[in-house]
C-alpha positions as CSV (number, residue, x, y, z in Angstrom):
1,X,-46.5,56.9,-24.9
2,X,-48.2,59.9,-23.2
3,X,-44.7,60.1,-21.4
4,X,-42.7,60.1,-24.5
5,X,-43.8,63.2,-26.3
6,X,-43.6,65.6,-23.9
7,X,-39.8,64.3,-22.9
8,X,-39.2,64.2,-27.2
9,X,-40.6,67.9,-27.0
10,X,-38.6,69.4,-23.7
11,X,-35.1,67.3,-25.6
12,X,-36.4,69.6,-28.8
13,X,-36.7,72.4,-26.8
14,X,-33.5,72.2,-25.1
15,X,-31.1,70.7,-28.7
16,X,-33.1,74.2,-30.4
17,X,-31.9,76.3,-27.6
18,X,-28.4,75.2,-27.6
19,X,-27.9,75.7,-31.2
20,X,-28.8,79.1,-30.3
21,X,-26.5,80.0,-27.6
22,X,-23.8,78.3,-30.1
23,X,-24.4,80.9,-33.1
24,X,-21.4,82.4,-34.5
25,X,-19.9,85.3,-33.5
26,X,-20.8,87.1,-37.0
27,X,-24.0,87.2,-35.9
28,X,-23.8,88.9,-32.6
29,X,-24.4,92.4,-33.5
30,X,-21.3,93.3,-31.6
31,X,-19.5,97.0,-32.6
32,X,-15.9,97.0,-33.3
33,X,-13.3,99.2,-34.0
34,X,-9.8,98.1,-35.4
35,X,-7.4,100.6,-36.6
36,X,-4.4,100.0,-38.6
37,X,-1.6,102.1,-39.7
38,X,1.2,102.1,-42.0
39,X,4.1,104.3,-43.5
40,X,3.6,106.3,-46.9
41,X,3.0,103.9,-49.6
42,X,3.5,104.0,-53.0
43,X,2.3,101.4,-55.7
44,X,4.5,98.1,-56.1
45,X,3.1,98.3,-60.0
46,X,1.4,100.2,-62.1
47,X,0.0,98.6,-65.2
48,X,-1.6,100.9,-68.0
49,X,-2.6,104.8,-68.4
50,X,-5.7,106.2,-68.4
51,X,-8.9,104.3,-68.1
52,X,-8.3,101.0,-66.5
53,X,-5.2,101.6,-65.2
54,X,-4.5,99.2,-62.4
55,X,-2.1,100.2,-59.3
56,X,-0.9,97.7,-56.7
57,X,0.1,97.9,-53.1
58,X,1.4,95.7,-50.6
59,X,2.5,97.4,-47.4
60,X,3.7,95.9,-44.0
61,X,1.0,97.2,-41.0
62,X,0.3,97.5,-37.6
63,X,-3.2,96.6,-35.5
64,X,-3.3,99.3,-32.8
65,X,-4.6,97.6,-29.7
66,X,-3.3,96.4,-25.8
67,X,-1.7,93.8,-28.0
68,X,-0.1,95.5,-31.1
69,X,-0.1,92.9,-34.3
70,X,1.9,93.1,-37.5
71,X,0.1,92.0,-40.8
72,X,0.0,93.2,-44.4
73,X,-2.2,95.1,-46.9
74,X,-2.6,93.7,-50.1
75,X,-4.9,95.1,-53.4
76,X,-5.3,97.4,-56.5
77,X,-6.3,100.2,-57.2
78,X,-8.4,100.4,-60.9
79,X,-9.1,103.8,-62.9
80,X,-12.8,103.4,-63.6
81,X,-13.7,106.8,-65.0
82,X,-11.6,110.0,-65.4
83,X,-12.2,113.7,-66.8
84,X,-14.5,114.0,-63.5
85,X,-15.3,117.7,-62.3
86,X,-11.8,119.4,-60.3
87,X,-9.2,116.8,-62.7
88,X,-10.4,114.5,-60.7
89,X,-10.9,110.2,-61.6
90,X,-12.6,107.7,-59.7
91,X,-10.9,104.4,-58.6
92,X,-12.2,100.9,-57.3
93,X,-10.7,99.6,-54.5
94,X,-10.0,96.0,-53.4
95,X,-7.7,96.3,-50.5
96,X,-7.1,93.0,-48.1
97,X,-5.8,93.6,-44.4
98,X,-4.2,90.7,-43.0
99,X,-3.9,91.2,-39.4
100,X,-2.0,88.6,-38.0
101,X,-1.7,85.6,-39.7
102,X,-3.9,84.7,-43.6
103,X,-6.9,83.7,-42.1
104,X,-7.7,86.7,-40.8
105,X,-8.7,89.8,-43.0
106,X,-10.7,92.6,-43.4
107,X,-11.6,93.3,-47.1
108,X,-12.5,96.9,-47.8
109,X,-14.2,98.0,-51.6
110,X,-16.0,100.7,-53.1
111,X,-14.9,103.8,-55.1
112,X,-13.0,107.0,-54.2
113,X,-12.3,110.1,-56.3
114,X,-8.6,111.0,-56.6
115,X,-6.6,113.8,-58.2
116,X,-5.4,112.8,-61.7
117,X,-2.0,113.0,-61.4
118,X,-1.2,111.1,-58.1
119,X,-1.2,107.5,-57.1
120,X,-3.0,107.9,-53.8
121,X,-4.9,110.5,-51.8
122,X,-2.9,113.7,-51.3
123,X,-1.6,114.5,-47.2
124,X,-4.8,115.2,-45.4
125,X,-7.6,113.5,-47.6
126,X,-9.6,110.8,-46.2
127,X,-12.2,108.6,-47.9
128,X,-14.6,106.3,-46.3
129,X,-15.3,102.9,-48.5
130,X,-17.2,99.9,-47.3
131,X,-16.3,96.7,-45.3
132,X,-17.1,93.8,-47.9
133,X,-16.4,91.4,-45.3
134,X,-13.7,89.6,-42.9
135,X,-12.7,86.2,-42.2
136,X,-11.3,84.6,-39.1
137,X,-11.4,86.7,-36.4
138,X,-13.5,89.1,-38.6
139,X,-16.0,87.3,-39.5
140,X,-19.1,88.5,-40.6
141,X,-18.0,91.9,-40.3
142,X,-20.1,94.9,-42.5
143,X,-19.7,97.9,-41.9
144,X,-16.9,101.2,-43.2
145,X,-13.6,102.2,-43.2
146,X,-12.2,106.0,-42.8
147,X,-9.0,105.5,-44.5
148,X,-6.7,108.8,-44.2
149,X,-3.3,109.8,-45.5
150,X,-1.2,111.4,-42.9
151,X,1.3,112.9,-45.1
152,X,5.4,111.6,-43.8
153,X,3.3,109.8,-40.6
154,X,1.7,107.3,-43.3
155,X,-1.5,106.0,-42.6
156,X,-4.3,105.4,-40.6
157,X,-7.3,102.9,-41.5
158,X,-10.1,102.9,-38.7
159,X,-12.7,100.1,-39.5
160,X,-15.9,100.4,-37.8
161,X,-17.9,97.3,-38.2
162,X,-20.9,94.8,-36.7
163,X,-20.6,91.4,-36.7
């Protein structure tokens, strides 16, 4: 019996440990930066004027990287207040990055202010919106994304992110 317990507590000891040293990759802490680009866009539909209007995109893209990867971005764009200062309206986003293949995506959110009478950032603006989360390959990830127009080049999404 005096045996017993302290092999029952060592087995403990070494089961607990393991479990740690199996954790996810989400919760490693570990920076990343993925950046994707794509050509000019322009919304597949646009439903509404106004407040509320909804606009939404799907574009082919590219992963930059040693091993370049095709995917998709997918989402709308909603009119959530207009008459703001300098004509401008603000707009949720919901955008969904595939990169690769469906189970892994980057999901970006958050609000932007945008001239009134275009569908997307002009040539030259950037906004920065928050990383909702990733799955797959991404999971766990939290962070931002610096998501800029580059005019005829297209554009260029740089997701920094922890995970």
């Amino acid at each position: 019996m005096t045996i017993v317990r302290p092999l029952v507590a060592a087995l403990a000891l070494v089961l607990g440990l393991s479990f740690l040293g199996a954790a996810p990759a989400a919760a490693d802490g570990k920076r990343t930066v993925v950046t994707i680009t794509h050509a000019p866009t322009a919304p597949t539909a646009i439903i509404g004027s106004g407040l509320g209007t909804v606009r939404t995109y799907y574009v082919p893209t590219t992963v930059s990287g040693k091993q370049p990867r095709t995917g998709y971005m997918s989402g709308t764009l909603t009119t959530i207040a207009t008459g703001l200062a300098n004509a401008k309206e603000a707009r949720a986003a919901n955008l969904v990055f595939v990169v690769g293949s469906e189970p892994n995506q980057l999901v970006i959110g958050g609000l932007s202010l945008y001239s009134t009478d275009v569908n997307t950032l002009t040539a030259g603006e950037s906004t920065v919106r928050p990383i909702i989360g990733g799955s797959g390959i991404y999971s766990g990830a939290r962070g931002s994304a610096v998501s800029t127009n580059l005019g005829d080049a297209g554009w260029r999404h740089v997701f920094r992110f922890t995970r």
